[in-house]
C-alpha positions in Angstrom: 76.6 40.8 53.1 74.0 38.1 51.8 74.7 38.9 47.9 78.6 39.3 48.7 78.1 35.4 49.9 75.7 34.6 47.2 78.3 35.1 44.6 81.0 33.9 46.3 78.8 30.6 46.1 78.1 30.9 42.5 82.7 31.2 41.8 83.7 28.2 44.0 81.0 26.2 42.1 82.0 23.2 39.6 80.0 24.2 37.2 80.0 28.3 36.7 76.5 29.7 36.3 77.5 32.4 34.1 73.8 33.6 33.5 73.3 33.8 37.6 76.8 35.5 38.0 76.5 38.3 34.9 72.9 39.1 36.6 74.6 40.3 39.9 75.6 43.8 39.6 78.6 44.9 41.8 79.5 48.1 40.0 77.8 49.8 43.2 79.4 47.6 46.0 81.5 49.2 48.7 84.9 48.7 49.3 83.7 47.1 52.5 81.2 44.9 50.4 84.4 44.1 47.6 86.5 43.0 50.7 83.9 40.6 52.4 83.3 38.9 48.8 87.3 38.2 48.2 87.3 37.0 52.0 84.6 34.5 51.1 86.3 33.7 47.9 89.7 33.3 50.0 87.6 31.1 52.3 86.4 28.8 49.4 89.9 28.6 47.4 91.3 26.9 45.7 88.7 26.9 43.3 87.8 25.0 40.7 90.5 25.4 37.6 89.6 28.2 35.4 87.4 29.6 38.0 89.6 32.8 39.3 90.4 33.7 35.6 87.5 34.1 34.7 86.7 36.0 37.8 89.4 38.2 37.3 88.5 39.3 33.7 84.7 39.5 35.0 85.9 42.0 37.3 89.0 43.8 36.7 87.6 46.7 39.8 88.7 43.9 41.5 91.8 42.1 39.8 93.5 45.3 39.0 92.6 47.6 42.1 94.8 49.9 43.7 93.2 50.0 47.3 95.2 47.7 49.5 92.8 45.8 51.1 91.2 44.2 47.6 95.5 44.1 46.3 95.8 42.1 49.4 93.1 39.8 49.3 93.3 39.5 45.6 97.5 38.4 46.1 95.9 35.9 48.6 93.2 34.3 45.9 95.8 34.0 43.3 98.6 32.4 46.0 96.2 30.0 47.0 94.9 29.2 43.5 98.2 29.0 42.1 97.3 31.4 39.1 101.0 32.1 38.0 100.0 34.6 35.3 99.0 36.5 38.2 102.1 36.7 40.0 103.6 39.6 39.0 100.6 41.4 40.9 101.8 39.9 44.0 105.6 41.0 43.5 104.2 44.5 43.0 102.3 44.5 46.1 105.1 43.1 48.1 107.5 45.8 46.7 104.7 48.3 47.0 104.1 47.9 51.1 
């Protein structure tokens, strides 16, 4: 869970450290592992502006998922962030469940 945290860290940061970010590798991550980051994330927001867009293009496994759980957490991130362009993901879910 210590890298989930790590990078969780290195999103709700002022300044992004893009070089620090690109060198963790999450292709491998659990769903378990994907859910515990977006919790930390949740736990962090809102984050600095510009922050979750760029996290959502950085990782559209996670921004465009079709498992529940990371849909959920995801709606959460971009309600409490305020990230409009996102909120046709969030009626989808709703009508979805």
């Amino acid at each position: 869970m210590k890298p989930a945290e790590e990078l969780a860290e290195l999103w709700a940061a002022d300044g992004l450290n893009m070089e620090a970010i690109e060198a963790r590798d999450i292709t491998g991550w659990r769903t378990y592992q994907l859910v515990y980051f977006l919790d930390q994330i949740l736990q962090k927001s809102p984050l600095p502006e510009g922050n979750v867009e760029r996290l959502s293009k950085m990782y559209p496994k996670i921004s465009k998922a079709q498992n529940a759980e990371l849909r959920l957490r995801w709606c959460q991130i971009v309600l409490k962030n305020n990230l409009e362009a996102e909120y046709s993901k969030v009626k989808d879910f709703l009508h979805s469940q």
